[in-house]
N, C-alpha and C positions, 0 to 999 in steps of 0.2 A: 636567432631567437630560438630559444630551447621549447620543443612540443609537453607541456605539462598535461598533458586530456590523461594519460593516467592515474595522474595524483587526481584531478577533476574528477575521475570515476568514480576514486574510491570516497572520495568526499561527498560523492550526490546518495552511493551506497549506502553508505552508512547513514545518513541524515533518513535515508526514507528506510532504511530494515529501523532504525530510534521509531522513525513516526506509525508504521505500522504495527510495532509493538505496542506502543502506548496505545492507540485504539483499539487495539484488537482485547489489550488486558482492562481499558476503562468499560469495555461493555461486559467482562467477566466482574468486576472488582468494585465498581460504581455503580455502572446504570445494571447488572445482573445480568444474569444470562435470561432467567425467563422476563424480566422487564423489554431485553432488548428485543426476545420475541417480538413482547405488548405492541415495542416500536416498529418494528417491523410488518407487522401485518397491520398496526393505523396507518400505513403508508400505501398499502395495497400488495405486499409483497408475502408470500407465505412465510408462517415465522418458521419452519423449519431452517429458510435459508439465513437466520441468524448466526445458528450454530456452523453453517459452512462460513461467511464472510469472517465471522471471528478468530476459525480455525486460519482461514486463508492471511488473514493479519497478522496473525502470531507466527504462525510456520511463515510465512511468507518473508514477515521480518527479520525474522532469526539464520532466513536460508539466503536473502541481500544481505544481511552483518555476515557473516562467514565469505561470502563471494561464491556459495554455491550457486550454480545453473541460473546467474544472473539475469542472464537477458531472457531466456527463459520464465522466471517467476515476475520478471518485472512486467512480461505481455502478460501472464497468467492473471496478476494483478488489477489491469486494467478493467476489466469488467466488477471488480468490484467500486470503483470510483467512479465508471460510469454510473452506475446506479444512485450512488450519496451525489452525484451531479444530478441527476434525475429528480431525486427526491428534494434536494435542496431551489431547484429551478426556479420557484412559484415562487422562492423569498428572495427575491431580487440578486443582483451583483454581488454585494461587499458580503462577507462570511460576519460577519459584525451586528448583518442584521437579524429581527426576530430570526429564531427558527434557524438561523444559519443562511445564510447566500449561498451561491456557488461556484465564485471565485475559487475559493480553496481545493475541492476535489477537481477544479478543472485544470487548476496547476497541475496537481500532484500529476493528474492524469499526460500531461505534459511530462513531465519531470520523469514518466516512470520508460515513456519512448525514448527521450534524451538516454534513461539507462538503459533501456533496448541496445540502443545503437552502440552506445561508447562499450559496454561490456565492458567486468567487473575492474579493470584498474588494476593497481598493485594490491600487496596484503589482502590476499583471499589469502582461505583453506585449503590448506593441499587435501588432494581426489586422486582418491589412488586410482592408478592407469591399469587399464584392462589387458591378461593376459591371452595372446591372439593362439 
């Protein structure tokens, strides 16, 4: 049986640089950036830290779509899912319910160690090699 965990890789990559995009551009595009503040700090969090998790979405996603320093941005990442786990807690299990669950950031947060581990796959960005 043929080892496919590369193609795996690259497929769990790109599904979570999509999904980190999309939230990181719905709190610029949607919900706004000072809204997402408003959100941020009704939750107990200073709203400065908006503007980092949204950056950290965007670049984050854009740096898993390329295959740059995978398994690197993918632990860097975790601490921002902990928190949307955090903040989602109190609304039970299913992401369906009011308010959001926390099924969902608790996957992802799963999903982002699976990328930890497998590291980026095929079809990354070439990274130019350092002269010694």
């Amino acid at each position: 049986m043929s080892n496919n965990s590369d193609y795996a890789a690259v497929v769990l990559r790109i599904a979570l640089g999509i999904m980190f995009i999309a939230h990181g551009l719905l709190k610029v595009m949607v919900f706004t950036l000072p809204g997402t503040v408003g959100f941020f700090e009704s939750v107990g969090f200073p709203g400065w830290t908006a503007y980092v998790v949204t950056l950290a979405e965007i670049g984050g996603g854009v740096l898993l779509l390329s295959g740059i320093a995978t398994r690197t941005v993918s632990l860097a990442l975790l601490p921002v899912l902990i928190g949307a786990t955090y903040v989602h807690l109190g609304n039970g299990w299913v992401f369906s319910n009011a308010n959001g669950g926390w099924e969902y950031p608790a996957f992802l947060s799963v999903a982002l160690v699976v990328q930890a581990l497998l590291g980026p796959g095929r079809f990354k960005a070439p990274v130019p090699i350092s002269v010694k």
